[in-house]
C-alpha positions as a Python dict, from the first residue, in 0.01 Angstrom:
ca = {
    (1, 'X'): (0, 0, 0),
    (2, 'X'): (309, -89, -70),
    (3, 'X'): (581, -372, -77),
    (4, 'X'): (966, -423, -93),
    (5, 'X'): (1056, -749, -268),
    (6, 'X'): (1343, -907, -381),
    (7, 'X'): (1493, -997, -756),
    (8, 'X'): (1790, -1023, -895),
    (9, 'X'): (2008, -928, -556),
    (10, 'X'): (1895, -628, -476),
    (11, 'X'): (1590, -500, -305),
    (12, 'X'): (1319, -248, -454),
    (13, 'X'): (980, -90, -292),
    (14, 'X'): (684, -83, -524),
    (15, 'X'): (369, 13, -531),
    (16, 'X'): (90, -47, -782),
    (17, 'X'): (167, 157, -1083),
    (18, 'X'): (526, 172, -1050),
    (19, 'X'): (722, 106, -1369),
    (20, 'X'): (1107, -52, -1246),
    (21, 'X'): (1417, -132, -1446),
    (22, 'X'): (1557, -466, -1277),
    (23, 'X'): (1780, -732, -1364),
    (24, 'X'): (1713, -923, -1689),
    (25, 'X'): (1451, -1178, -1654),
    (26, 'X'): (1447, -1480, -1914),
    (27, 'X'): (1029, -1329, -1998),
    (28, 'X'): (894, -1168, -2322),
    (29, 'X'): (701, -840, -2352),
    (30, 'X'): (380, -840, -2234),
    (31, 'X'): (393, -1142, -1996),
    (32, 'X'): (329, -1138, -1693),
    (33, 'X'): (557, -1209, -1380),
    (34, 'X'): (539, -1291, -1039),
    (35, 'X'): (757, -1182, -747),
    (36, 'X'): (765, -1450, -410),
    (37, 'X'): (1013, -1316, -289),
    (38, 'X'): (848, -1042, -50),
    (39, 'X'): (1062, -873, 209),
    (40, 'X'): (759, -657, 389),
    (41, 'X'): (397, -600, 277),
    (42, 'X'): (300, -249, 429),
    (43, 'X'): (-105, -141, 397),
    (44, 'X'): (-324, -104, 680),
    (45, 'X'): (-95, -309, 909),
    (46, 'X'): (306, -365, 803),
    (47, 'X'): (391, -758, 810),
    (48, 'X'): (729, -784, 806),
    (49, 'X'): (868, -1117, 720),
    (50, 'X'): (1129, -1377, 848),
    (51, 'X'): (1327, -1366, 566),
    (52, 'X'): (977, -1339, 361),
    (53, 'X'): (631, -1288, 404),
    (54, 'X'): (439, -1586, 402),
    (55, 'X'): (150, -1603, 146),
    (56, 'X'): (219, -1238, -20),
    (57, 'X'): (317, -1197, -371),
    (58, 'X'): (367, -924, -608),
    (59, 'X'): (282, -939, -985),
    (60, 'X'): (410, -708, -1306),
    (61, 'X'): (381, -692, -1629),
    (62, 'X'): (705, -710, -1851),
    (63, 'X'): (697, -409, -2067),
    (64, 'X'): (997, -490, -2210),
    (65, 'X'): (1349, -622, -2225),
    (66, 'X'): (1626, -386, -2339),
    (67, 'X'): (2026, -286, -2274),
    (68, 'X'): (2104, 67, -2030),
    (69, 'X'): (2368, 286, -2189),
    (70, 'X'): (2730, 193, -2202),
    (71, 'X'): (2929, 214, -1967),
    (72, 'X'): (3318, 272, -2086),
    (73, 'X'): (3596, 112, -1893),
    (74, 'X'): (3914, 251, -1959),
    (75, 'X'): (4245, 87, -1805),
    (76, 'X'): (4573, 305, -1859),
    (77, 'X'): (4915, 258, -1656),
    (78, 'X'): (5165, 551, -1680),
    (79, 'X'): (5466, 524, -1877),
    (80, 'X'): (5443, 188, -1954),
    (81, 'X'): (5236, 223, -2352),
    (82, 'X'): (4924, 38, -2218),
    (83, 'X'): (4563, 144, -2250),
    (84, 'X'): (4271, -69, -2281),
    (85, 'X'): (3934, 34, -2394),
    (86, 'X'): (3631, -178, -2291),
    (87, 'X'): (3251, -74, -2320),
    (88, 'X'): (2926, -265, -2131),
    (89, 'X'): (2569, -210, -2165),
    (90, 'X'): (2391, -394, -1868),
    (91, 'X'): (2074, -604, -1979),
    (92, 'X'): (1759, -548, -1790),
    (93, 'X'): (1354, -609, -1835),
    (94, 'X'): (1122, -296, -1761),
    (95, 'X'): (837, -451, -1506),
    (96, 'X'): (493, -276, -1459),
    (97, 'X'): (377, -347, -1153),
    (98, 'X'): (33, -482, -1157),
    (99, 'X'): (-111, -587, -796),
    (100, 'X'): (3, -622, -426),
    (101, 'X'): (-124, -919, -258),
    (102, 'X'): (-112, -1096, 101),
    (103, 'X'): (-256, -1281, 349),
    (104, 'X'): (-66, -1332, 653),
    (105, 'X'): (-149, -1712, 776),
    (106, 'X'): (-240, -1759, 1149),
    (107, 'X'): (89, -1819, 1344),
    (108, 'X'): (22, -2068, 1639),
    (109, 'X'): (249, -1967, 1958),
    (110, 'X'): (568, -2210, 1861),
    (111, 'X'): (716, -2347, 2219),
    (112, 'X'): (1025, -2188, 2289),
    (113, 'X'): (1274, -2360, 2245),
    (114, 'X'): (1538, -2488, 2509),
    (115, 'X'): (1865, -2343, 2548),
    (116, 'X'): (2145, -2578, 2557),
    (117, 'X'): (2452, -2574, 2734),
    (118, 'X'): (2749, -2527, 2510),
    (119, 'X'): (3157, -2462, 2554),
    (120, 'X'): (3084, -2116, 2357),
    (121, 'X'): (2897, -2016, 2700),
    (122, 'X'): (3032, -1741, 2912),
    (123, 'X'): (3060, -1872, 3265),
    (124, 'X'): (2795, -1635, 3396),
    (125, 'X'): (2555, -1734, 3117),
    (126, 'X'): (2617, -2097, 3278),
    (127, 'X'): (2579, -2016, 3636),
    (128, 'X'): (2246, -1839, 3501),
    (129, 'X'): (2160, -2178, 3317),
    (130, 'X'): (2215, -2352, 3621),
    (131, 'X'): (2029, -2169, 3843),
    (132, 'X'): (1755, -2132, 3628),
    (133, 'X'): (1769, -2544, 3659),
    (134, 'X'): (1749, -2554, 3976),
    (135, 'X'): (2114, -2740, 3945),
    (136, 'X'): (2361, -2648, 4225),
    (137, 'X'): (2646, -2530, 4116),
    (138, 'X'): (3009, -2396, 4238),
    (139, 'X'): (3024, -2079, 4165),
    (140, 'X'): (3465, -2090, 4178),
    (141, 'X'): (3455, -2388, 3948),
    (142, 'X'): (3606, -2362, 3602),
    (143, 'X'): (3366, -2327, 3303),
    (144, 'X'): (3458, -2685, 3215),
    (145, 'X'): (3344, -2860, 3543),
    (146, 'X'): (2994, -2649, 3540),
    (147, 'X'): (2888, -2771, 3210),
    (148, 'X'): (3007, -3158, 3309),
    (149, 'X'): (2787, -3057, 3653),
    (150, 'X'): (2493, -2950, 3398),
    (151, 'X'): (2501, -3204, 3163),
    (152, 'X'): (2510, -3492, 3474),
    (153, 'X'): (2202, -3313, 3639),
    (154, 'X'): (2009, -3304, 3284),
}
């Protein structure tokens, strides 16, 4: 089983057992932490969610909170006596994660809902709309006078 969530900006795929380096959380050591944010759950069937999947959560352990190595930025323009020397180590909190849970809630069938008739239409899309209606239309008119024609007849 496994899941892809969502923390810090970026996406990761876990599974249980899987030790990650991620953005720095504001949690101590040994805490736990919970992920809500959950992008697909994939075990015996893959629910993918819409942006996220309802009801599933991930949880880790912090293991700890630390700096990566630094990373050196060096500016330098040619002939001109300028050099600047600038160093960053990234914070980030080590996560252990612990379980993978989800329950996908029953989705009722949500009524579809009804296209309306807008300027950003291409005529053919209107012409469709119309006779989908049931609303006579000329097919030579400009776009203009078929969605005045539509709108009158809804």
């Amino acid at each position: 089983m496994y899941a892809i969530i969502e923390t810090g900006g970026k996406q990761y795929r876990v599974q249980e057992g899987d030790v990650l380096t991620i953005e720095k959380l504001g949690v101590e050591a040994g805490e736990t932490v919970e992920f809500d944010k959950v992008l697909v759950l994939a075990g015996e069937e893959l629910k993918v969610g819409a942006p996220y999947v309802e009801g599933a959560k991930v949880v880790g352990e912090v293991v700890e909170n630390g700096k990566a190595k630094k990373v050196i930025i060096f500016k330098y323009k040619a002939k001109k006596d300028y050099r600047k020397k600038q160093g960053h180590r990234q914070p980030y909190t080590m996560v252990k994660i612990v379980s993978l849970t989800g329950e996908a809630p029953a989705k009722a069938e949500a009524p579809k809902a009804e296209k309306k008739v807008s300027a950003s239409m291409k005529k053919d899309e209107l012409i469709a709309f119309a006779a989908e209606h049931g609303i006579e239309i000329d097919a030579k008119a400009t776009k203009a006078v078929i969605i005045e024609t539509i709108e009158a007849a809804l």
